[in-house]
N, C-alpha and C positions, 0 to 999 in steps of 0.2 A: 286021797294020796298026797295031796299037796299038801294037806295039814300035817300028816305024817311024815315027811321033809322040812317043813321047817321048823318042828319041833326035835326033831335029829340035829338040824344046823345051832339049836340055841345050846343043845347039851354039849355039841363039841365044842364052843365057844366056852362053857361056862369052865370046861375041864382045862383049856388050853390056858387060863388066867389063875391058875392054882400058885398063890405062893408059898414059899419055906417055911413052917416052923420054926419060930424061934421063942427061945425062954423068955418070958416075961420082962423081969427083972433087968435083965443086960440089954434088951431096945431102950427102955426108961432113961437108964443113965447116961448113955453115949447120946439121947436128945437134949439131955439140960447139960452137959459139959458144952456140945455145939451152939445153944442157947447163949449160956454166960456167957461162951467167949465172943458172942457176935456183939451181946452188950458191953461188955468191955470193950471191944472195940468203936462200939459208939459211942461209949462215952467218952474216948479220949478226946476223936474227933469236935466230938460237942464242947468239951472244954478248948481245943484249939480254938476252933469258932469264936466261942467267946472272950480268950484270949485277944482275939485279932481283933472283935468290937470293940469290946474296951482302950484297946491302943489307940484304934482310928477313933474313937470316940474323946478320947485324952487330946490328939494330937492335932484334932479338926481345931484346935483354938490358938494352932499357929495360925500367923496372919501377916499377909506380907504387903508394906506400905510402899507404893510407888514414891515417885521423885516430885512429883506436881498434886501429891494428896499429903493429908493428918488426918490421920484417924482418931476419936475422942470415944472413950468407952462405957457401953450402959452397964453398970454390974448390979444386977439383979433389981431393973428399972431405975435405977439411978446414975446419976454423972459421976466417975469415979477416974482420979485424978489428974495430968495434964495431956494435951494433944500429944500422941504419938508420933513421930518422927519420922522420915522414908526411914525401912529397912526390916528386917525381919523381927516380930515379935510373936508370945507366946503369952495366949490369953487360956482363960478358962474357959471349958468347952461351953456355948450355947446349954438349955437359957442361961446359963449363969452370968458368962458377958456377949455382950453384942457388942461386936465393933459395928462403926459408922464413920466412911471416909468420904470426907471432900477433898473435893477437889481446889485447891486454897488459891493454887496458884494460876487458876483459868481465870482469864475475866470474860464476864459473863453482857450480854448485851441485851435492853429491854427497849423497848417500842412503846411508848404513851401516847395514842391517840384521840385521845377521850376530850381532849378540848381542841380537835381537828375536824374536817370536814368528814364526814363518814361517806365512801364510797357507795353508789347504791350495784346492786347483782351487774349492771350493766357497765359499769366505770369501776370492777376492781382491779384490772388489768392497766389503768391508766395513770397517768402521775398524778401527784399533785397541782402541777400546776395546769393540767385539762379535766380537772372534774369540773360540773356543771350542775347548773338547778333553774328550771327552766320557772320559777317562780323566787329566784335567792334564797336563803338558809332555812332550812327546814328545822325548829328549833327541839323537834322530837327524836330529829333521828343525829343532825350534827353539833358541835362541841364549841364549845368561843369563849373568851377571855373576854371581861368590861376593863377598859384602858381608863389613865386619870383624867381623860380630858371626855369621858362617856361616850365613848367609841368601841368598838367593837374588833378583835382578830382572830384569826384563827394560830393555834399552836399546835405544832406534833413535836415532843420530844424524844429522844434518842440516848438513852443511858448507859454508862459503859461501867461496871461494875466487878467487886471482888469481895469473895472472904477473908476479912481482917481476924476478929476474933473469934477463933472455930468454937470453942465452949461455948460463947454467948450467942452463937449462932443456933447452936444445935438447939441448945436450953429454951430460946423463947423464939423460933423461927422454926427451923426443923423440924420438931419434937408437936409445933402446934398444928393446926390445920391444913390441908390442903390448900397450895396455892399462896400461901403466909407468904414469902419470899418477896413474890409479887407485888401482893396488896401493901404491905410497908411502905414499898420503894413507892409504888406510884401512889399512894396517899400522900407520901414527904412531897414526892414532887409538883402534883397537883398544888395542895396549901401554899408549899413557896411561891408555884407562877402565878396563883394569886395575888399572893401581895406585893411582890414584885412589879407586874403588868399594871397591878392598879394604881402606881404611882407616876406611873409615865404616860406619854402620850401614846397616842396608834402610829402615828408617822416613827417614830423615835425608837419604838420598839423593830418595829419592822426593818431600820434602815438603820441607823445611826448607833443605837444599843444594842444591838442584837451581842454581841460580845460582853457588855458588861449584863443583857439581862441572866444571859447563861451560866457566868460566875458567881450570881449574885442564888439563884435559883440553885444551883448546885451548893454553896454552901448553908443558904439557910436547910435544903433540904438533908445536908450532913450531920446539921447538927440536933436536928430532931431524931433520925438513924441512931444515933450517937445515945439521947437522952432515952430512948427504946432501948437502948444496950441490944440490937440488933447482930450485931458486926460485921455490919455489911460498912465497905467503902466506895466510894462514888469517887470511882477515878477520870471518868468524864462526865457531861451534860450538854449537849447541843440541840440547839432549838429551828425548826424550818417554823417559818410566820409566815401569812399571807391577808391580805385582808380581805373583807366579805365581799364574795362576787358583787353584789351592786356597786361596788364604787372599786373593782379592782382594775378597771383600765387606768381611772385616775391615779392609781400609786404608779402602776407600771410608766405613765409618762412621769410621772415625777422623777422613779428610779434612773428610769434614761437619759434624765436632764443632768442629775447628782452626775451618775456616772459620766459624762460628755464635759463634765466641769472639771471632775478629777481627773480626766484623764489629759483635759489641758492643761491643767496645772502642774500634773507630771510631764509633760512637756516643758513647760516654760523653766520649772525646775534644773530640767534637762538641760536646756540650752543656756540658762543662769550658769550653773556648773561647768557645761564645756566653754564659755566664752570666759570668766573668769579662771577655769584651768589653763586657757591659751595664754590668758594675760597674764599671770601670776602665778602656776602652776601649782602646788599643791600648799605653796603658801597663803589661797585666799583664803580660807579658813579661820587663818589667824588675825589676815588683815581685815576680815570683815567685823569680825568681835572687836578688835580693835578702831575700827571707827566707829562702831555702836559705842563705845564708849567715850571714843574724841566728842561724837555729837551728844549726845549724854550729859558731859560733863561741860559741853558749850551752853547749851540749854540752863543747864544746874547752873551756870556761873560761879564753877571751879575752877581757878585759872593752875592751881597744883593737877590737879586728874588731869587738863587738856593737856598741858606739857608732858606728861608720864605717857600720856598714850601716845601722842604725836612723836615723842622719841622713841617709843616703840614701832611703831608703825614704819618711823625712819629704817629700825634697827631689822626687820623683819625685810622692806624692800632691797633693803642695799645687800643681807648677809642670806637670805635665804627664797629670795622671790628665783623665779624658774620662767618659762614662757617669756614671751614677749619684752616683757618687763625686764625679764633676768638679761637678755640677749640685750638688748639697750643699754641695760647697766654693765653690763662687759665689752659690748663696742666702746662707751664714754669711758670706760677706765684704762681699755687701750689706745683711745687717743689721744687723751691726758696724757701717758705714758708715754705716747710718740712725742706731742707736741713737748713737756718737758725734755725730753729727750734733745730736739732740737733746737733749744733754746738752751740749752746745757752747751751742745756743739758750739751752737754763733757765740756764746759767751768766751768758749776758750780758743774761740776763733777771734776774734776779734782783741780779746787779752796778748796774743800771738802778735797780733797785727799791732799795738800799739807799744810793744818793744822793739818791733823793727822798724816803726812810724817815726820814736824818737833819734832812733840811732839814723836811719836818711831816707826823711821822707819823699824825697824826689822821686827814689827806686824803688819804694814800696808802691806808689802810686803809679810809677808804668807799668810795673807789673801786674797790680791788679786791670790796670787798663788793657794790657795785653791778655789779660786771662777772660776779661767780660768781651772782647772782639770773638778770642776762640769760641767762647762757650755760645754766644749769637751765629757765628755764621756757621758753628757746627750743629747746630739744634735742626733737629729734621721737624720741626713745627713752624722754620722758618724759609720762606719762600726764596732763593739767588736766582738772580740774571747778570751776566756778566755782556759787556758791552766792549766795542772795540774803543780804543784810546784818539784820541781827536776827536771825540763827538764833542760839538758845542752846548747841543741839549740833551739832556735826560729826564724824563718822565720815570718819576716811581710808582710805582701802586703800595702805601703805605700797609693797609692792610692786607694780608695773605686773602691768596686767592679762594672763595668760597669754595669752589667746589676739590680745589686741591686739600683744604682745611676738611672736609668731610671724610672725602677719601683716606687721607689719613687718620682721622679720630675713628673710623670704620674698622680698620685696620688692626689701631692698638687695641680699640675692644674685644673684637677677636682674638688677638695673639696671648691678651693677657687674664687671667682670673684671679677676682679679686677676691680676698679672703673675710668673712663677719671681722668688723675689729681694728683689721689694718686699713690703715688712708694713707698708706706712702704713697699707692698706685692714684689718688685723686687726682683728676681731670683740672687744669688751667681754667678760672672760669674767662669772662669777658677782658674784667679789668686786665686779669694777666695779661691775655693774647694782645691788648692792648698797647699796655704797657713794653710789650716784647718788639713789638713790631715799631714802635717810637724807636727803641734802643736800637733797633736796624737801620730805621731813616738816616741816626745820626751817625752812625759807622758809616753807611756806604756812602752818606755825604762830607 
């Protein structure tokens, strides 16, 4: 019975999936019209597509130059015509051109240590000037320059570089092997500090040329760069030296001495400068050239050159010295100026005096005699004691009392300040005081 149920269940199924009838002919047609038009439709699409490859394929040979690149172009592996510009351009698409941009306007920095101490695993963390070799230079593993005097140093250079010529860059640099760039520069530079260091000594390099060996080294190695048509430029070159651990204490006490020398000599410099600015102020300059040449020309036994200079030297003091010098020559010229000054007065004083001398000399003569009593016993420089009248004797103290004389010169120092220049305010010396205190004896006697 079970067979006979599930053979009942396959026949209802088979009845239940019965489809329609239809004509032959009219399914056929309405499948290839649905057909074509699906192809139709994919082909538009498919031509879109390739439409759109094409563009992007055309347009991928835009190319856009920054501000610190040139780009120079390979057209179909060759160099085809000048660097590129910053800005937007518009090549042919890959393979046909290949742009290739540098960067023209970085400069680029290199390390030559190949004639330097080489670090070992344990000292590459440390400077130059703490590596060590517990035996001196190992000639397998570090680098050394022969000096002209057959000496030995070490060199590390330091190169500061850029792209000059981008075509002739690309052409025989670029374009060749891995690492070209490189090899160039430190082959140029190597050969140069060759021949360079070999003409000098070890001391000399180390300490004294280090400046000129650097420029000289940098240029010979330009101009080999140059004759490679490389176009690379060598915008700096500086060199650290040391010499070979066994004798590098010996340089270091050297160095320490050089430097302990100059820097007293930029002292003395120093103090040359500020003493002759104080004396002469920004005219020693002149005056110094200027006696180099008085003594020069004394030596030479040119008596025309001594005179030329020595009037300069005049002309230099008197019109344009400053400090000390200047200050001295402006008090003498205002004392000049005082004392003519005063000898000007007595003259028209005295001219005064000898028209009223002729016309009666009697009265000209008391009255000066009346004016020198006033000017005496009014002067607070000079000592009175008045006495009552019948004394038989008097005792004078011709000279003013010392310590009344202090007191007062105390005094006027105090009250008065004297100006650079003016000597009106000058102090009476001996002779004066002298002299003044006669001129009393004889009035009060």
């Amino acid at each position: 019975m079970a067979h006979d149920h599930h053979h009942h269940h396959d026949h209802d199924h088979d009845h239940d999936h019965i489809e329609p009838q239809v004509p032959f002919g009219e399914g056929r047609d309405s499948a290839n019209e649905s057909l074509a038009e699906a192809l139709r439709s994919s082909f538009k699409v498919l031509k879109l597509i390739m439409l759109a490859v094409v563009l992007l394929y055309i347009f991928s040979g835009v190319i856009k130059v920054e501000q610190n690149q040139r780009a120079i172009v390979l057209r179909m592996g060759e160099l085809h015509g000048d660097p590129l510009e910053p800005g937007a351009h518009f090549l042919f698409p890959k393979p046909i051109d290949v742009p290739i941009k540098i960067a023209v306007q970085e400069r680029r920095t290199l390390t030559i240590d190949t004639q330097f101490l080489r670090p070992s695993a344990a000292e590459k963390d440390r400077k130059p000037s703490e590596l060590t070799r517990s035996g001196g230079m190992d000639p397998k593993q570090d680098g050394a320059l022969l000096t002209g005097d057959r000496g030995l140093i070490h060199a590390q250079w330091t190169i500061t570089y850029q792209i000059k010529d981008l075509k002739k860059f690309v052409s025989n640099i670029y374009l060749a092997e891995d690492g070209a760039e490189e090899r160039f520069i430190r082959t140029a530079i190597e050969n140069a500090a060759i021949g360079v260091v070999g003409q000098r000594k070890a001391s000399r390099v180390i300490r004294e040329d280090v400046t000129a060996v650097q420029e000289e080294v940098q240029r010979l190695a330009q101009e080999e760069l140059q004759h490679l048509d490389t176009g690379i430029d060598l915008v700096n070159v500086t060199v650290l030296t040391m010499a070979p651990l066994q004798i590098k204490g010996v340089f270091e006490e050297v160095s320490k001495a050089e430097n302990e020398k100059q820097k007293m000599i930029d002292e003395a410099r120093k103090d040359r400068d500020q003493y002759l600015n104080l004396a002469a102020g920004e005219a020693y300059n002149a005056l110094e050239r200027e006696f180099k040449d008085y003594f020069a020309a004394r030596a030479a036994g040119d008596p025309v050159k001594v005179n030329a200079a020595y009037e300069e030297i005049k002309r230099i003091i008197m019109n344009e010295a400053t400090g000390l010098a200047g200050e001295q020559i402006k008090e003498a010229r205002s004392y000049k100026k005082n004392v003519l000054e005063d000898i000007r007065r007595e003259s028209e004083r005295f001219k005064s005096y000898l028209t009223e001398y002729r016309s009666n000399p009697q009265l000209l003569l008391a009255r000066l005699w009346y004016n020198t009593q006033r000017d005496i016993l009014m002067n607070p420089n000079v000592t009175k004691r008045y006495y009552p009248a019948g004394q038989k004797q008097i005792r004078l103290q011709i000279s003013p009392d010392p310590k009344e004389l202090e007191e007062q010169q105390t005094k006027q120092f105090q009250q008065k300040k004297e100006t650079p220049g003016d000597f009106s305010n000058i102090k009476s010396d001996e002779k004066d005081v002298g002299r003044l205190n006669a001129s009393r004896s004889q009035v009060l006697q």
